[in-house]
C-alpha positions in Angstrom: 0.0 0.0 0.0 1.3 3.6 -1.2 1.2 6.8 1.1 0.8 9.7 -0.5 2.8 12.4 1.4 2.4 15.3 -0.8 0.1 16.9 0.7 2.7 17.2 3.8 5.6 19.0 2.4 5.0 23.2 1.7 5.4 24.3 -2.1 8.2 26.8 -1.6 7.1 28.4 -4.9 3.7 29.1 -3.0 5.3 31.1 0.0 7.5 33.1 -1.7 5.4 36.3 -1.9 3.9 35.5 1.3 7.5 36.4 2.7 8.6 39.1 0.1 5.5 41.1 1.2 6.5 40.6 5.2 10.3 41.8 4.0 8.7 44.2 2.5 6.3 45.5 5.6 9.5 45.5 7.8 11.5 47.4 5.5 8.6 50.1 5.1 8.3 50.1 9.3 11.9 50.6 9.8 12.2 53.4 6.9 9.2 55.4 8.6 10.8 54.9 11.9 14.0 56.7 10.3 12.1 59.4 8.5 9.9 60.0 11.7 13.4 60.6 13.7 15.1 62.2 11.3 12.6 65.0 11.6 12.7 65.6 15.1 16.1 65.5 14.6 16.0 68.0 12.0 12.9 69.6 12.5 12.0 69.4 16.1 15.3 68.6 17.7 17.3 71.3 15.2 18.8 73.8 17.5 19.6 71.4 20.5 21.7 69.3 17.9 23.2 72.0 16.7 24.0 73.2 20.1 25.8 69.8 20.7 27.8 70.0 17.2 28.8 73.8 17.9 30.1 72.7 21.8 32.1 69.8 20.3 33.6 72.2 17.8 33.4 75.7 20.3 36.6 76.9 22.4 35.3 78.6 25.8 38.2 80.0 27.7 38.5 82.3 30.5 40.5 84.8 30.1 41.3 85.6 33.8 41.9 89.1 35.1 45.2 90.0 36.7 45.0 90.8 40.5 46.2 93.9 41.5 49.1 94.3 43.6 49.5 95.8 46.9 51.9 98.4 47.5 53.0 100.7 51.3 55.3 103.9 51.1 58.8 103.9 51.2 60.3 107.5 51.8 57.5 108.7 49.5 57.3 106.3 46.7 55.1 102.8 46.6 57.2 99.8 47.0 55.3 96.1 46.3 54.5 93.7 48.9 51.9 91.5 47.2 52.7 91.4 43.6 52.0 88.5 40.5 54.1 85.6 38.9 52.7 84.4 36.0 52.0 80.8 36.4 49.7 78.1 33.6 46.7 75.8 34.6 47.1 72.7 32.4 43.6 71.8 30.9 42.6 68.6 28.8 40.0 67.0 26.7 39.9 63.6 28.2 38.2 62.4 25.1 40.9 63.1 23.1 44.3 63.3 24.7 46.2 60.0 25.4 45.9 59.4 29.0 49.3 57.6 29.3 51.4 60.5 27.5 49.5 63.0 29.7 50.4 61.4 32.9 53.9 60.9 31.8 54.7 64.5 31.3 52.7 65.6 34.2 54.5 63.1 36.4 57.7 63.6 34.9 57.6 67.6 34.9 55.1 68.6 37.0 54.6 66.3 39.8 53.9 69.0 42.7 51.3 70.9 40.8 49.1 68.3 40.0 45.1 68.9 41.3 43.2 65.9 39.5 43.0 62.0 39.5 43.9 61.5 35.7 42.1 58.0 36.9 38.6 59.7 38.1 38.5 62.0 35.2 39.2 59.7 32.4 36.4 57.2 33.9 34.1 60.2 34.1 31.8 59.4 31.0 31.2 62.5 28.5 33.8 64.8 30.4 35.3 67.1 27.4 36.9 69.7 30.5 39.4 69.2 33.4 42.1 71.2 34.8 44.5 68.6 35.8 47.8 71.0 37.3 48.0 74.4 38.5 50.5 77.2 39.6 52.6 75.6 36.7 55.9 77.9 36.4 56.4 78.9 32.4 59.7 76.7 32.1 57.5 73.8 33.1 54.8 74.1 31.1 56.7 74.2 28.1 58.3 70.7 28.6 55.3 69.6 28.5 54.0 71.7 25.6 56.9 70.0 23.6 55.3 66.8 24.0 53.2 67.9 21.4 50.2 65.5 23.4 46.6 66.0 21.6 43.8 68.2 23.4 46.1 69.7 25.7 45.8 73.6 26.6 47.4 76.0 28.9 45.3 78.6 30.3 47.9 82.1 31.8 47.5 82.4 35.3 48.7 84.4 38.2 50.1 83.1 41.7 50.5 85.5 44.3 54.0 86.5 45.4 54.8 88.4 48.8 58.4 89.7 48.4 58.7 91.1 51.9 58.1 87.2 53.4 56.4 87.3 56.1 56.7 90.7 57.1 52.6 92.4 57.8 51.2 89.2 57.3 48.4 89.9 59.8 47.8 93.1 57.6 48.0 91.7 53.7 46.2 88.0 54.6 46.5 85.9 51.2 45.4 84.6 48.1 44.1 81.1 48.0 44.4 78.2 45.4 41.2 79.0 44.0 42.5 82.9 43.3 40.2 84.2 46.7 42.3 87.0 48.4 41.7 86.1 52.5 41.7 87.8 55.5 43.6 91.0 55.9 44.0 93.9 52.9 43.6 90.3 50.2 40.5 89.9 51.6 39.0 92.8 52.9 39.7 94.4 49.4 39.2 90.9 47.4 36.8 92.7 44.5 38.7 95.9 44.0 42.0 93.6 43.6 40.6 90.7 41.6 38.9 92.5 39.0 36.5 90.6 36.3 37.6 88.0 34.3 37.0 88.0 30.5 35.9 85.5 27.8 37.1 84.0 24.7 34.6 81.8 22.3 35.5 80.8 19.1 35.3 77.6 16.7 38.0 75.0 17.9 39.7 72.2 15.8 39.4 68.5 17.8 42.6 70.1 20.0 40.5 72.8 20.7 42.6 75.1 19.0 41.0 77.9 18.1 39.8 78.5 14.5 40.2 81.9 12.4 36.8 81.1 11.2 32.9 81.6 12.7 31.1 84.3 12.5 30.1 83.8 16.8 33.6 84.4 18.0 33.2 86.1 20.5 36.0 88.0 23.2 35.2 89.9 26.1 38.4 91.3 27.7 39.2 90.9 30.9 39.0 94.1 33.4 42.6 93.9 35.5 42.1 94.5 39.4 42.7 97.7 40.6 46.8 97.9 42.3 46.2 99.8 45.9 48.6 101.6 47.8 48.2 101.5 51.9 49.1 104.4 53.7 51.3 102.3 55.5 55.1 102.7 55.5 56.9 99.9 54.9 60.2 101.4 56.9 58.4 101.7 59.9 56.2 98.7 59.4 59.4 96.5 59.2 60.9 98.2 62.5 57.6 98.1 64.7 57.6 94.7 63.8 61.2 93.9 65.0 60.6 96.1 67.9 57.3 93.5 69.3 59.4 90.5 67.9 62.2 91.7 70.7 59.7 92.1 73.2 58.2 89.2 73.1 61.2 86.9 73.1 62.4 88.8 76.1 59.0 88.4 78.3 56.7 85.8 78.9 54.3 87.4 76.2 53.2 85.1 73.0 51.6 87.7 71.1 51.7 91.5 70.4 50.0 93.7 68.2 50.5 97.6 67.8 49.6 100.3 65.0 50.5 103.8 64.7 48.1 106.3 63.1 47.6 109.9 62.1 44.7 111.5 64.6 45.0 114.6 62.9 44.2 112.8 59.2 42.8 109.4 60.6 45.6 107.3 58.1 47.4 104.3 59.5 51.0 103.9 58.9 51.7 100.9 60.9 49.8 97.9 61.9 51.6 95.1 63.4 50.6 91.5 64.4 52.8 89.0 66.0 54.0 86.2 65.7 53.8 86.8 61.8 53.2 83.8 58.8 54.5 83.1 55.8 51.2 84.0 53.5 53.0 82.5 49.8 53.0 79.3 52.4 49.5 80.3 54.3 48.6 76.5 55.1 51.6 75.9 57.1 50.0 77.5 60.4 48.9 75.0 63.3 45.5 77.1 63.1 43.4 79.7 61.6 43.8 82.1 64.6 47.5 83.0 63.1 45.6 84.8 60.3 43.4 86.9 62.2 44.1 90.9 62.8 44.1 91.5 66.3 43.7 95.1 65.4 41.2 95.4 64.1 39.0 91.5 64.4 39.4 91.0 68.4 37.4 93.2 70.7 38.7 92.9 74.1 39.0 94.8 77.7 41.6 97.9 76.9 41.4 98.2 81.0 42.0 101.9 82.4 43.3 103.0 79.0 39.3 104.0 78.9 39.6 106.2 81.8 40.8 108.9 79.3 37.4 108.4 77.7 35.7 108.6 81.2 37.4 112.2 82.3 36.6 113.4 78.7 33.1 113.0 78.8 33.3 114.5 82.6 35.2 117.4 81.1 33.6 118.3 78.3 30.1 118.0 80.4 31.7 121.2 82.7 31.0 119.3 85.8 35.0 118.1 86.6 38.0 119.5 85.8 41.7 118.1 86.5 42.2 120.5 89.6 38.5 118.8 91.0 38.8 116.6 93.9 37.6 114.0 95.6 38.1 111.4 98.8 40.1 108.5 97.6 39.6 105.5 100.1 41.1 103.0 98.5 37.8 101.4 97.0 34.1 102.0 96.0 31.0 99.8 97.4 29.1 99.7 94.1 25.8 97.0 94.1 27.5 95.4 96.7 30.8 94.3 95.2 33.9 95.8 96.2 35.9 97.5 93.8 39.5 98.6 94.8 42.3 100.3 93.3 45.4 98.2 92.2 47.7 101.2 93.7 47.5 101.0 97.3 49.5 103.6 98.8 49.5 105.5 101.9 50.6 109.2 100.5 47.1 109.0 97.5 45.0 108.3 99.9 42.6 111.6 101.3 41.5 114.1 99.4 43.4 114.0 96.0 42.5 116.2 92.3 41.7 114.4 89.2 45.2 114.9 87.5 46.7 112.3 90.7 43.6 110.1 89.7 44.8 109.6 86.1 48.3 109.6 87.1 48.1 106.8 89.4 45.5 105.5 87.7 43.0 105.0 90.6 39.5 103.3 89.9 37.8 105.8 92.4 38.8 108.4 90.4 37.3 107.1 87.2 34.0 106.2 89.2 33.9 109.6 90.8 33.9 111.1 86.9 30.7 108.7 86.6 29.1 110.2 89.2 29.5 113.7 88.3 28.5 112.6 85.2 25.2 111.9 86.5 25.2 115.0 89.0 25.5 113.4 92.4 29.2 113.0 93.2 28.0 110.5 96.1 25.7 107.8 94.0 25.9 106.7 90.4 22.5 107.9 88.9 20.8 106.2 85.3 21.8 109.6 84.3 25.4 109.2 85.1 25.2 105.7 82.6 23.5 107.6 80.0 25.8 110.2 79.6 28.6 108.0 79.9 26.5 105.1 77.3 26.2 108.5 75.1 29.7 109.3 75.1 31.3 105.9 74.7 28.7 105.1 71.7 27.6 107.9 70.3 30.1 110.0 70.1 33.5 107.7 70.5 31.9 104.9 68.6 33.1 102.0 70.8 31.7 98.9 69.9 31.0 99.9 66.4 32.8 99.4 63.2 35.4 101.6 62.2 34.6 101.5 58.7 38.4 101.1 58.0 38.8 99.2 55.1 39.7 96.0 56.6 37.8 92.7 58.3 37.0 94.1 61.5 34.6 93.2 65.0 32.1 95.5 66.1 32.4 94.6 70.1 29.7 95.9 72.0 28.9 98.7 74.8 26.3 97.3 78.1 23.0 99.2 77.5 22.6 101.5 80.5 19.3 100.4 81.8 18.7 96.5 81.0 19.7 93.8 83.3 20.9 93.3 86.7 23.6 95.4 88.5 24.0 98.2 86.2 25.4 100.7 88.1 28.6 98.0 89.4 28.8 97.9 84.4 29.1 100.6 84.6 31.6 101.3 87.3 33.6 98.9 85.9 33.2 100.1 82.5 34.8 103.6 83.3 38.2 101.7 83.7 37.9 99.5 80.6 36.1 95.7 82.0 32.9 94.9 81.2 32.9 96.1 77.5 34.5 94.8 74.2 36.4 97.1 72.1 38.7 96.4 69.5 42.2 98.3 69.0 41.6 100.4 66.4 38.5 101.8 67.8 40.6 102.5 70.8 43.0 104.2 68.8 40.5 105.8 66.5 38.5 107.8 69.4 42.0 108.1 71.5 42.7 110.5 69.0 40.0 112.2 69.3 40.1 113.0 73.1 44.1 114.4 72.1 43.7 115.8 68.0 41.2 118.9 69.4 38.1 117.0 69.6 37.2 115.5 66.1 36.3 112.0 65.5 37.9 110.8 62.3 37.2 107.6 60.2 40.3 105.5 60.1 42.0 104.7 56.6 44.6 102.6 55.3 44.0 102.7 52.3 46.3 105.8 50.1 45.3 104.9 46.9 45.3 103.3 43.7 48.6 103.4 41.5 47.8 103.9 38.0 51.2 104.5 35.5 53.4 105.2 38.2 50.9 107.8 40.1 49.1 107.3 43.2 45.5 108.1 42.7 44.1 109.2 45.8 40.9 107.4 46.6 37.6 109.3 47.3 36.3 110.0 50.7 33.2 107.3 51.3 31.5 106.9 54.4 33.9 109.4 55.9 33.2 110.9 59.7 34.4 114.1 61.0 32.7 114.6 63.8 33.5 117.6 67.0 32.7 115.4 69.6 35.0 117.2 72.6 36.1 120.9 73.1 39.1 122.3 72.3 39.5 123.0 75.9 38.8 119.8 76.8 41.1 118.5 74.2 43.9 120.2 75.8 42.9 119.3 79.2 43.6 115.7 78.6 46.5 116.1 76.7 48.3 118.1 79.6 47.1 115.0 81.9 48.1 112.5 79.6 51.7 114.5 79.4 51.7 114.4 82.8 51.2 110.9 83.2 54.6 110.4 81.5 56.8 113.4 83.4 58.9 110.6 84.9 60.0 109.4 81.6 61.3 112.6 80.6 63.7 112.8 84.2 64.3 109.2 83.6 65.7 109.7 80.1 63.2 107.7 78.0 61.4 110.4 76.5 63.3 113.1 74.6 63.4 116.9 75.4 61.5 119.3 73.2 58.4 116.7 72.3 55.0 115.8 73.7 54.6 113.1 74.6 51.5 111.6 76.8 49.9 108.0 77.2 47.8 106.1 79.4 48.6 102.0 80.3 45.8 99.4 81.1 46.1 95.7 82.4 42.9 93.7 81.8 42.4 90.6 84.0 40.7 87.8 82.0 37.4 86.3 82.3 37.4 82.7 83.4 33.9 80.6 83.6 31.9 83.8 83.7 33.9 85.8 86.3 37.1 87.9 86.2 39.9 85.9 87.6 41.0 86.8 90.7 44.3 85.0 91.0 45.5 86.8 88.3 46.8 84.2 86.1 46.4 85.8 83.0 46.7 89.1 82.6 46.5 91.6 79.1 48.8 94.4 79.0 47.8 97.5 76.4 49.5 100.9 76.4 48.3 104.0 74.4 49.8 107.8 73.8 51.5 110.5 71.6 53.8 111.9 70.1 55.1 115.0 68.4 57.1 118.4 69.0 56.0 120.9 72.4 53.2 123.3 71.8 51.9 121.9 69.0 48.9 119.2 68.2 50.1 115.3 68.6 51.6 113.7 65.1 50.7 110.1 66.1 48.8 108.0 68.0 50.5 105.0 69.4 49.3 101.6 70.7 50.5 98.6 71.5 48.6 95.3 73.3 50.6 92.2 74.5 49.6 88.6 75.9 49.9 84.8 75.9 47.0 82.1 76.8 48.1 81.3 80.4 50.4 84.4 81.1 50.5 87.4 83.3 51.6 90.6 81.3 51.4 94.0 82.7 50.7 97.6 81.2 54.6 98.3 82.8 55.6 95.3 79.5 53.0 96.8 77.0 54.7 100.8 78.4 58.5 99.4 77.4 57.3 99.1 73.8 55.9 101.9 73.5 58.7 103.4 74.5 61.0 101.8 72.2 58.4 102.6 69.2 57.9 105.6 70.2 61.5 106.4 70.1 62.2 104.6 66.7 59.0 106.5 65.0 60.6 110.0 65.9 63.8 108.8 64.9 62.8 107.1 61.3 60.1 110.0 61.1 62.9 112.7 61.3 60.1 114.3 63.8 62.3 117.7 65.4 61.7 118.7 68.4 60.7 122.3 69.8 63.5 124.3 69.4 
């Protein structure tokens, strides 16, 4: 028997079309698939692909400004003390340029500037941009340029460069790695310095050199930072400096600051901060409190340099003069808590004048001016802490910002009527505790109570040098305020002179000049309370100088301490004395003939 298996096996003529016409369906899908993309792609999706063609092909550089440099006086001319060395930031396509020959030259040549893991940025998918090494001196940067390595760019840059070392350290700051002028002049005046970088766009070859070609090239040039010129002068900047440096090596003091300024104009010409840094090596300090400007960023206790701001506000009120008296007992019962004198001596005590007071720099006396103040020379009255609030605020601007054009504290002054035990504030208050100050606003209305009365805004700040010529900035935000009488004025300079007559007989202070001061030692606040034992003290001085019969040239004042030490006013009065000596000398300041 014969089975018939043909009707089993498929003609293969039969199914041909059958397939051509799915072939053909498939072909069809996938062609309108492509026409339907490439018209988002060229309709729809035009200008974001054409963005991503032009950014392949588009060089964007910054074109960085130059920083300006810092300049102080030297007999009359502007010296640099923060200046520019031109350095290179080396910049690749990781894309395009071979990761081994990059790493070899960068290893090879420039080993201590690198910033980037080559290993990170060439596993970072779609990165076109990286700045692998910077602060890359010239000679350096062209070994590697002779490499002749594929998308690899050097981009001018410029590291900061302090040729004095670390000479007003506490005064310029620095300039970080990221170009950021901090602390000090660097970062007080980071804007007017730093400028405004430019920008250069143009059509780029697959090195990212840039094309002569393009009609969207665009440059905008950069606007160089301004070069400033402080009033200070470098001379006596330098010699202040070794002056403090002595002083402390030769106490038990770890730190000293001191400035000297104009009262008559309100210019500084020296600010000092010790120990010093090196800022071209800024990260090298054990902490950040080497940077800061005792000067001007530390409000602290000045001690019975404030009674000079105490007998002025009595003085100029008309209810004290330096011939008033008063019964010194050795102390004051204020709110309970006994406040004594620190000069216990048989021959002040009685009925003494005002001028003794200051001399020997007697607490009762500075009490006695509050209550006068307040017109009742036996109690402290509200009105007594008003005027004196009034005075120390108001008019001397304590616990307010100078406005000098620096990084500075504010501080603060006790409000005369809130909280517990105001009239003991403000007892203490007249002889510098219980308040926060900060130097150059001790300075700043010290010369005030001695320049005839006028509260002056501080300034270091000269200038701007542009072509060789000192551009004198103009006045912003500048106070010149009569806040005391001449009379009064003159009052306290005669008992601030007197203060030093001893120094003239013991052959410190010259013949034929002025020269008056006041000295205050601040105990230190331990766990909420003033410290007793005396552990730790502060020593500040502040005076004078300048020819007899005439109105003081300069304000002097110096501050010294160490964590844990006891330094005196007598330690902070030495230096003084020195500086005060070396300014008259390097100042060629002639005395009365």
């Amino acid at each position: 028997m014969r089975t018939n298996y043909q009707h089993l096996v498929a003609n293969p003529v039969a199914s041909m079309p059958r397939r051509i016409k799915i072939l053909k369906n498939v072909v069809l899908i996938a062609l309108t698939i492509i026409a339907v993309r490439l018209f988002f792609i060229q309709i729809i999706e035009h200008d974001a692909w054409v963005a991503k063609a032009d950014e392949q092909h588009t060089l964007l550089e910054t074109i960085v400004a130059k920083r300006g440099e810092i300049y102080m006086m030297d007999q009359g001319e502007p010296v640099a003390v923060a200046l520019n060395h031109t350095t290179y930031q080396i910049i690749i396509d990781p894309a395009v340029t071979d990761k081994d020959g990059i790493k070899h030259a960068l290893e090879t040549y420039a080993k201590d500037y690198i910033t980037a893991n080559l290993d990170e940025v060439y596993n970072s998918e779609g990165l076109r941009y990286s700045i692998v090494a910077k602060n890359v001196p010239r000679d350096t940067a062209n070994k590697i340029a002779e490499e002749n390595l594929s998308a690899v760019w050097f981009q001018k840059n410029n590291q900061r460069v302090y040729p004095e070392g670390e000479m007003a350290s506490g005064l310029l700051g620095f300039v970080n790695a990221d170009g950021l002028g901090q602390y000090g002049v660097e970062g007080s005046l980071n804007n007017l310095l730093s400028g405004k970088d430019g920008l250069l766009k143009a059509t780029a070859d697959v090195n990212k050199v840039a094309l002569s070609i393009g009609n969207d090239n665009v440059r905008i040039p950069a606007e160089d930072g301004k070069n400033v010129v402080l009033s200070v002068d470098r001379g006596l900047e330098k010699g202040i400096e070794d002056l403090a440096m002595d002083a402390i090596n030769s106490t038990r003091a770890t730190n000293a600051a001191a400035l000297i300024m104009d009262p008559n104009t309100g210019e500084v010409i020296a600010m000092a901060n010790l120990p010093n840094y090196d800022p071209a090596n800024y990260g090298a300090v054990k902490d950040a409190s080497a940077y800061i400007n005792n000067v001007t960023e530390v409000p602290y206790e000045p001690a019975s340099i404030c009674k000079s701001f105490a007998f002025s506000a009595a003085i100029n009120e008309g209810v004290m003069t330096a011939e008033t008296t008063y019964f010194n007992q050795g102390y004051e019962i204020v709110d309970g808590w006994k406040i004594q004198n620190a000069e216990q001596r048989s021959s002040i005590y009685g009925t003494i004048d005002m001028r003794t007071a200051l001399y020997w720099s007697l607490n009762t006396g500075s009490i006695y001016a509050l209550k006068l103040l307040g017109g009742n020379p036996s109690a402290i009255t509200q009105q007594g802490r008003e005027k004196l609030y009034d005075y120390y605020y108001n008019k001397f601007r304590l616990g307010q910002a100078t406005n000098i054009e620096l990084i500075e504290a504010e501080g603060y002054i006790p409000d005369p009527n809130e909280g517990w035990g105001r009239d003991s504030v403000y007892a203490n208050m007249t002889f510098g505790q219980n308040l926060g100050i900060t130097m150059i606003q001790t300075a700043t209305a010290f010369s005030a109570v001695i320049n005839g009365g006028t509260y002056r805004t501080p300034t270091i700040v000269k200038g701007t040098l542009e072509n060789s010529e000192i551009i004198e900035k103009e006045p912003e935000n500048i106070i010149e305020d009569k806040i005391l009488s001449d009379d009064t004025s003159a009052a306290m300079r005669e008992m601030l002179i007197h203060n030093r007559n001893y120094k003239v007989r013991g052959g410190i202070d010259k013949p034929g000049y002025a020269i008056g001061g006041k000295s205050g030692t601040a105990q230190v606040v331990r766990d909420g309370a003033y410290d007793d034992t005396y552990a730790e003290l502060v020593g500040s001085y502040i005076g004078f100088i300048g020819p007899e019969g005439e109105l003081p040239k300069y304000v002097i004042m110096v501050k010294m301490w160490g964590e844990g030490q006891s330094i005196d006013s007598g330690e902070a009065m030495n230096l003084f004395d020195k500086i005060s000596n070396y300014t008259i000398n390097y100042l060629k300041i002639k005395p009365k003939v």
